[in-house]
C-alpha positions as CSV (number, residue, x, y, z in Angstrom):
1,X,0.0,0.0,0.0
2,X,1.5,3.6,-0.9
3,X,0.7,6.6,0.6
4,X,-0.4,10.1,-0.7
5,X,2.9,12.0,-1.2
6,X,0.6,14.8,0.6
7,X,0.7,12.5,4.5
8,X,2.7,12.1,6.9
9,X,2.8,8.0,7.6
10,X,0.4,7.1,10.1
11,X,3.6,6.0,12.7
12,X,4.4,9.9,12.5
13,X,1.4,11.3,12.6
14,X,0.3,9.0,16.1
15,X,4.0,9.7,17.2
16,X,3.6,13.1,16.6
17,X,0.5,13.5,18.0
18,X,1.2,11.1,21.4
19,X,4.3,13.1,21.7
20,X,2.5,16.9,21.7
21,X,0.3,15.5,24.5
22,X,3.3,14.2,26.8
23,X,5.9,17.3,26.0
24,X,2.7,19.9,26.5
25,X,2.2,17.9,30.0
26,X,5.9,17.3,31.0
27,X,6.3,21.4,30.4
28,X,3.0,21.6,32.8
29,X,4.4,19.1,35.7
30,X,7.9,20.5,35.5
31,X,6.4,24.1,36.2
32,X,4.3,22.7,38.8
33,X,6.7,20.3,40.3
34,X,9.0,23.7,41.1
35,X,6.6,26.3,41.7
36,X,5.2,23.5,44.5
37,X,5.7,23.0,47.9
38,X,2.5,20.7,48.7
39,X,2.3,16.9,49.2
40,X,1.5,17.0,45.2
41,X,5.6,17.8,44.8
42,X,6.7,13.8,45.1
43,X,3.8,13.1,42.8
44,X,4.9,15.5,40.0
45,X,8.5,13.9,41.0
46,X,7.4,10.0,40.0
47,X,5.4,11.6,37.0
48,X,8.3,13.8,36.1
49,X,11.0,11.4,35.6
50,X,9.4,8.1,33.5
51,X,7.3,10.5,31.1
52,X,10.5,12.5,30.3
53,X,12.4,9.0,29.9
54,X,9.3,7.6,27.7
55,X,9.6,11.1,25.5
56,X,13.2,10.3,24.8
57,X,12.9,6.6,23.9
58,X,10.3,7.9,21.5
59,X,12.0,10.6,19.9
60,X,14.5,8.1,19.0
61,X,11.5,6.1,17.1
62,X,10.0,9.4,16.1
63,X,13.7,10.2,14.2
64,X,14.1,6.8,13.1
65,X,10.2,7.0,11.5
66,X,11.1,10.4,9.9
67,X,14.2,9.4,8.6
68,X,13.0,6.2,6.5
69,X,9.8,7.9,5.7
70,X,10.5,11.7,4.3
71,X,7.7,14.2,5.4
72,X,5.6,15.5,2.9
73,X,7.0,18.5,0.7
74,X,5.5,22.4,1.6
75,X,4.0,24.1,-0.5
76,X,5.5,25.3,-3.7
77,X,3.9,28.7,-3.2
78,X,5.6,28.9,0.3
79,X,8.3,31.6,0.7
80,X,11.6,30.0,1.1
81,X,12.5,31.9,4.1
82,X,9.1,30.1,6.1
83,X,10.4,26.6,4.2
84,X,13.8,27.2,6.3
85,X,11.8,28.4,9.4
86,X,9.7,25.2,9.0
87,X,12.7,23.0,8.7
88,X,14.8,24.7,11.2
89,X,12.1,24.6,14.0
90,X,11.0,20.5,13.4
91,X,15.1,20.0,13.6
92,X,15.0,22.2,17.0
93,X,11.7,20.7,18.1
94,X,13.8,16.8,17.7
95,X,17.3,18.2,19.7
96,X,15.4,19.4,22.6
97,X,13.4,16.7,22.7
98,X,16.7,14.5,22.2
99,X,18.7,16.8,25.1
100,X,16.3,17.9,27.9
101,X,15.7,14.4,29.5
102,X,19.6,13.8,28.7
103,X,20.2,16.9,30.7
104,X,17.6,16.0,33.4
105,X,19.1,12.5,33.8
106,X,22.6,14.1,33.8
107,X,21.3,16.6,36.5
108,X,19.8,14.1,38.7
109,X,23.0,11.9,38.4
110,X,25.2,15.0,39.2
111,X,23.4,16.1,42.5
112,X,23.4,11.8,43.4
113,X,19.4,11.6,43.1
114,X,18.4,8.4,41.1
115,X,16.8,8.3,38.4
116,X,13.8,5.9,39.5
117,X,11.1,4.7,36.3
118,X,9.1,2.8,38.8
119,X,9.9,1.2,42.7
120,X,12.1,-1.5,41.2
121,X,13.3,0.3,38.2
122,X,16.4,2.4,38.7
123,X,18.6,3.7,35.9
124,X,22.5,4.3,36.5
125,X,24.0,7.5,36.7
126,X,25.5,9.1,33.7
127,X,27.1,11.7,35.4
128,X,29.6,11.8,38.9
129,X,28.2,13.6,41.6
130,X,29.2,17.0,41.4
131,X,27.1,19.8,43.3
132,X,28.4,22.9,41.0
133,X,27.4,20.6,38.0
134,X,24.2,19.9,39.4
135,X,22.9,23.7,39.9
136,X,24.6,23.9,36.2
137,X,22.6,21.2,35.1
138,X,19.5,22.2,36.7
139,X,19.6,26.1,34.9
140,X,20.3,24.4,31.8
141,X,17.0,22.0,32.3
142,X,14.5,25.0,32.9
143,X,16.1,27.1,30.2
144,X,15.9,24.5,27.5
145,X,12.6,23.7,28.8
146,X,11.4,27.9,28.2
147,X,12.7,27.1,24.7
148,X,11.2,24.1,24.4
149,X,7.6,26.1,25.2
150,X,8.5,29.2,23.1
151,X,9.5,26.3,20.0
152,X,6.4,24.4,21.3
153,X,4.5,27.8,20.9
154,X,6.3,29.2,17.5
155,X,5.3,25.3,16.1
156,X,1.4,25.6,17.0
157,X,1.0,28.9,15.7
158,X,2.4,27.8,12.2
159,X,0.0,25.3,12.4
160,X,-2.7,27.0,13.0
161,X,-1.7,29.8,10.1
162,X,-1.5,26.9,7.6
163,X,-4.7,25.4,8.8
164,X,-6.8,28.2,9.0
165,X,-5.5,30.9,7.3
166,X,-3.6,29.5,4.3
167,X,-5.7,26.4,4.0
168,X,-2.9,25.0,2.0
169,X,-2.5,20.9,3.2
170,X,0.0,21.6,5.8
171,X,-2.0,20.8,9.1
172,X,-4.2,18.6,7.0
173,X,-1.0,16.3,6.3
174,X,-0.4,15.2,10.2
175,X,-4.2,15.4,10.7
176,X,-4.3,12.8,8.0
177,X,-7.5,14.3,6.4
178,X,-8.3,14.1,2.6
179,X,-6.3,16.2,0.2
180,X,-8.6,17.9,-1.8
């Protein structure tokens, strides 16, 4: 069976679509885990650390889905400075995904927390304890995480311009609607 040359493969557009969902949360429960002081904090802890594991396991698959299946082409009305903009910000959308859990993990292994998945599931350190590394570490998480957002952000709203104002197949193609 072949696709339309106009839709993203079904793998990407669930991937895709899985993946908004858990970075839009993770952003949500990392805000909330440092803003908190209430009993909720350790909750937002052991939610914290597996979904930001799960979201770098699948960016891998996400990566390795985009690379042996191309995304369809933009536009050919589309001015090439947006087509660069477009291509720039999915690449920066896949290396933040890629390097804020790696970060987070590397934080947690620097100030000797471990990095629990569930009570019996404990990944190793990848970084020696180092307490000036750790409050390194930490700024670098919540600043790529702002970026992240403000990417997160910059991507909807392009979306959104291609769905509703240019009405040209863009948004339609990870939708998976018809082409018309």
């Amino acid at each position: 069976m072949t696709r339309s040359s106009t839709q993203f493969v079904p793998a990407a557009r669930v991937l895709h679509w899985l993946m908004a969902v858990m970075v839009l949360s993770m952003l949500f429960i990392g805000v909330g885990m440092v803003a908190s002081v209430s009993e909720w904090h350790q909750c937002l802890i052991h939610i914290h650390k597996p979904l930001g594991i799960a979201i770098l396991v699948l960016v891998v698959v996400r990566l390795i889905v985009r690379l042996r299946n191309p995304p369809p082409p933009l536009p050919a009305d589309m001015p090439a400075v947006q087509k660069f903009a477009a291509h720039a910000s999915h690449w920066v959308l896949y290396v933040l995904m890629l390097i804020i859990p790696l970060v987070g993990w590397a934080m947690l292994s620097a100030g000797g927390y471990p990095v629990m998945l569930s009570d019996s599931l404990r990944l190793p350190p990848i970084f020696p304890v180092n307490a000036a590394a750790f409050a390194i570490l930490r700024h670098a998480h919540a600043w790529l995480a702002m970026l992240l957002f403000l990417t997160f952000l910059a991507h909807l709203g392009a979306a959104l311009y291609h769905g509703l104002i240019r009405r040209d197949g863009v948004l339609r193609s990870m939708v998976g609607g018809r082409a018309k």
